[in-house]
SEVO-556059 format. One record per residue (C-alpha): residue number from 0; residue in three letters; x negated, y, z negated. Coordinates in Angstrom, 3 decimals. Each point is the difference from the previous one (the first is absolute). Layout:
! SEVO-556059
+-----+------+----------+----------+----------+
!  nr ! rest !       px !       py !       pz !
+-----+------+----------+----------+----------+
! NUM !  ALA !        X !        Y !        Z !
...
+-----+------+----------+----------+----------+
END
This chain:
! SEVO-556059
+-----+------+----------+----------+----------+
!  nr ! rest !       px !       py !       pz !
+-----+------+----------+----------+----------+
!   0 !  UNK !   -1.277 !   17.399 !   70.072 !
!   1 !  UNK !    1.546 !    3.770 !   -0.802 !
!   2 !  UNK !   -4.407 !    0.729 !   -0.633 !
!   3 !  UNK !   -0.905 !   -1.077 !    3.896 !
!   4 !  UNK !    2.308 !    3.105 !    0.768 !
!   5 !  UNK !   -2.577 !    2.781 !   -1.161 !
!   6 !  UNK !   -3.603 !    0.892 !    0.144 !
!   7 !  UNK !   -2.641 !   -1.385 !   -1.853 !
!   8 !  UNK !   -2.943 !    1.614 !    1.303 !
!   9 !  UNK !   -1.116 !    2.931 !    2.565 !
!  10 !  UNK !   -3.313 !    0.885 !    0.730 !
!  11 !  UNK !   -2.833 !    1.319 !    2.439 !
!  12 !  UNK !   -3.040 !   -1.951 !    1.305 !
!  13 !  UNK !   -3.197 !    2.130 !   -0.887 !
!  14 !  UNK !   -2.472 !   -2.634 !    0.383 !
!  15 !  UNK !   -1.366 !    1.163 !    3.761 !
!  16 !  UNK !   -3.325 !   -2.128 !   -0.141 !
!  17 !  UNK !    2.753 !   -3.047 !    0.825 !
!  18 !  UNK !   -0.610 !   -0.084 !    3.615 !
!  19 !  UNK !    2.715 !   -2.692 !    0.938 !
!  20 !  UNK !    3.024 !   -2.363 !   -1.893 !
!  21 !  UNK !   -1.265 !   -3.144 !   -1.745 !
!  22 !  UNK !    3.616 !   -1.449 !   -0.439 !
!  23 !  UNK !   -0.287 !    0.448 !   -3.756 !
!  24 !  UNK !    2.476 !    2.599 !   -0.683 !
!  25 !  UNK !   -1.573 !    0.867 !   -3.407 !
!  26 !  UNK !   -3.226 !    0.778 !    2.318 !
!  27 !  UNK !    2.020 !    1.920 !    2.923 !
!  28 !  UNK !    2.209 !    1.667 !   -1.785 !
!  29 !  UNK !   -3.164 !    2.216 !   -1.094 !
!  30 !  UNK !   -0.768 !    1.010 !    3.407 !
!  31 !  UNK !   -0.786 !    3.728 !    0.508 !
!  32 !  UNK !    2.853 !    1.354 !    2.006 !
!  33 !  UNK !    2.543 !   -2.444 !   -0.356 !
!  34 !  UNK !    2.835 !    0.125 !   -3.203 !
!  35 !  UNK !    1.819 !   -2.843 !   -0.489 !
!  36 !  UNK !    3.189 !   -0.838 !   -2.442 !
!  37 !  UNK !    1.299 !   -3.159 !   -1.722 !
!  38 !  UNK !    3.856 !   -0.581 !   -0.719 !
!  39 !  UNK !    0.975 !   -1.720 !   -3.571 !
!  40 !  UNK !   -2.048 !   -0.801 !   -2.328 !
!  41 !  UNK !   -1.938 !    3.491 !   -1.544 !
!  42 !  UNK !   -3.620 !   -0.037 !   -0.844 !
!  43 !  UNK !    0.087 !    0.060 !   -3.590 !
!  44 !  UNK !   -3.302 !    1.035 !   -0.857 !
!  45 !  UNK !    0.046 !    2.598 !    1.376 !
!  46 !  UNK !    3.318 !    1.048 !   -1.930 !
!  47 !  UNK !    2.774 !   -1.458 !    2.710 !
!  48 !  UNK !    3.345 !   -1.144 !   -1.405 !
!  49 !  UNK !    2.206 !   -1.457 !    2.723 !
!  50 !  UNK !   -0.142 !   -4.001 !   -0.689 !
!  51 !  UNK !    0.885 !   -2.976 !    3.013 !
!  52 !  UNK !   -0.795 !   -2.837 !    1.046 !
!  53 !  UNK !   -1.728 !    1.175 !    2.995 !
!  54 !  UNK !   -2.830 !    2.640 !    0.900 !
!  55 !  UNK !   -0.579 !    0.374 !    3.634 !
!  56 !  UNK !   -2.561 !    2.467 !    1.279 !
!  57 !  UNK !   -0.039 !    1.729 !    3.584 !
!  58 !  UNK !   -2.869 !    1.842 !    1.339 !
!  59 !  UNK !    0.089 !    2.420 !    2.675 !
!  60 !  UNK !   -2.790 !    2.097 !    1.934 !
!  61 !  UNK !    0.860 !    3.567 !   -0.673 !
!  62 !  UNK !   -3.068 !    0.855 !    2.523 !
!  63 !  UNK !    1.895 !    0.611 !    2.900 !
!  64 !  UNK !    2.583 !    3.249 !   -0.597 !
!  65 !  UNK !    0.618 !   -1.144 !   -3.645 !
!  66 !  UNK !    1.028 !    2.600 !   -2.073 !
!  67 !  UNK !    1.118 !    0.249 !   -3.710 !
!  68 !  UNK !    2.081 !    2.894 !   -1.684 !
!  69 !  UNK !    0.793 !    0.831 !   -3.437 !
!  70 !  UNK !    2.342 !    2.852 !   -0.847 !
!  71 !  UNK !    0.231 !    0.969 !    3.567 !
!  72 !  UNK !   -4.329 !    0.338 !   -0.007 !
!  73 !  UNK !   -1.858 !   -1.821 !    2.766 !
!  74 !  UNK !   -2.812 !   -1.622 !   -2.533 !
!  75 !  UNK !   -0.939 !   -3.220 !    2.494 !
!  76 !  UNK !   -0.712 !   -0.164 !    3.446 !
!  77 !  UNK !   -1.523 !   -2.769 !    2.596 !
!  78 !  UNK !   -1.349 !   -1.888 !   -3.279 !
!  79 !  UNK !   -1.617 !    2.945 !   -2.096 !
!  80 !  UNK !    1.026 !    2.192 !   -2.527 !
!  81 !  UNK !    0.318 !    3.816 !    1.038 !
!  82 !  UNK !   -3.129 !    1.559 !   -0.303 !
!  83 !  UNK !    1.673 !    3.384 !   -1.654 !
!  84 !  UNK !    1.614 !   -2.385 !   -2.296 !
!  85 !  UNK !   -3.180 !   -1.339 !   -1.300 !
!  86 !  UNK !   -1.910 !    3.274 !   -0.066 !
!  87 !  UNK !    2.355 !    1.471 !   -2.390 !
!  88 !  UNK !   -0.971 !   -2.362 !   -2.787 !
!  89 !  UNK !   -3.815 !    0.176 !    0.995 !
!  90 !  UNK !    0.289 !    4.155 !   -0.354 !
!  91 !  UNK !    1.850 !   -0.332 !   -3.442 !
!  92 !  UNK !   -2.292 !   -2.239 !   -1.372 !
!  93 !  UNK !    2.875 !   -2.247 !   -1.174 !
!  94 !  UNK !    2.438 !   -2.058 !    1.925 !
!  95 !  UNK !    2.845 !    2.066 !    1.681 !
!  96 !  UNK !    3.325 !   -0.379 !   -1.863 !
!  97 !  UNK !    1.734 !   -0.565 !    3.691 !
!  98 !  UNK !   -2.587 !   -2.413 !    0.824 !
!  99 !  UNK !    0.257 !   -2.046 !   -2.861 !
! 100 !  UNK !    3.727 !   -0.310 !    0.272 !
! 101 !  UNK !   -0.243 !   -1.314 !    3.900 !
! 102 !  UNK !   -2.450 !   -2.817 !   -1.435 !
! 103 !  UNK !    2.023 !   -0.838 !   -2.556 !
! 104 !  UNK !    3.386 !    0.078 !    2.445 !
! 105 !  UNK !   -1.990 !   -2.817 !    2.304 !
! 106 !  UNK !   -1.702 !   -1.860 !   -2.458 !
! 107 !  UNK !    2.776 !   -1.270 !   -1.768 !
! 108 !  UNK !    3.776 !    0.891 !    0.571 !
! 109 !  UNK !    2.957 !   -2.773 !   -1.683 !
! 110 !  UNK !    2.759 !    1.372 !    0.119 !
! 111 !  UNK !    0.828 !    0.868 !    3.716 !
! 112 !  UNK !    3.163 !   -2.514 !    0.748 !
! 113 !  UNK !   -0.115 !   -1.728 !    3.665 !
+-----+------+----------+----------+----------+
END
């Protein structure tokens, strides 16, 4: 279905008291340094739109030379976030305008065609 062709989810595994996979991908998929993404059907609670028939989720270990940019910014590496990243919102009190907007970005993104 024309839906299967985009993205219905992206995010990244913070959960790093999960020591090893269970084989329930609603359980791994929360595993500190991994990310994982799903093609078709978007999460719609938590505001996705794409719709299909299918939703198939992929996990990967980003522990190992993973890295993650946004806007040309390193902002992930080997499974954690940058710690300069994370100080800026902890020195401003408030949540980092940058920072936000790479959560967001890989947390939910529907409209990237395959």
């Amino acid at each position: 279905d024309a839906g299967s062709r985009y993205f219905g989810e992206v995010a990244i595994g913070t959960n790093y008291g999960i020591q090893r996979h269970t084989k329930n991908i609603l359980f791994d998929e929360k595993i500190g340094g991994s990310m994982h993404m799903a093609i078709g059907e978007a999460f719609r609670e938590a505001g996705g739109k794409n719709e299909s028939a299918i939703h198939w989720d992929m996990i990967n270990d980003m522990t190992k030379e993973g890295k993650i940019y946004a806007d040309g910014e390193l902002f992930y590496e080997n499974g954690k976030f940058k710690e300069e990243i994370l100080k800026k919102s902890e020195n401003t009190g408030s949540v980092d305008r940058k920072l936000l907007t790479y959560l967001l970005l890989f947390f939910i993104l529907n409209v990237i065609d395959l």
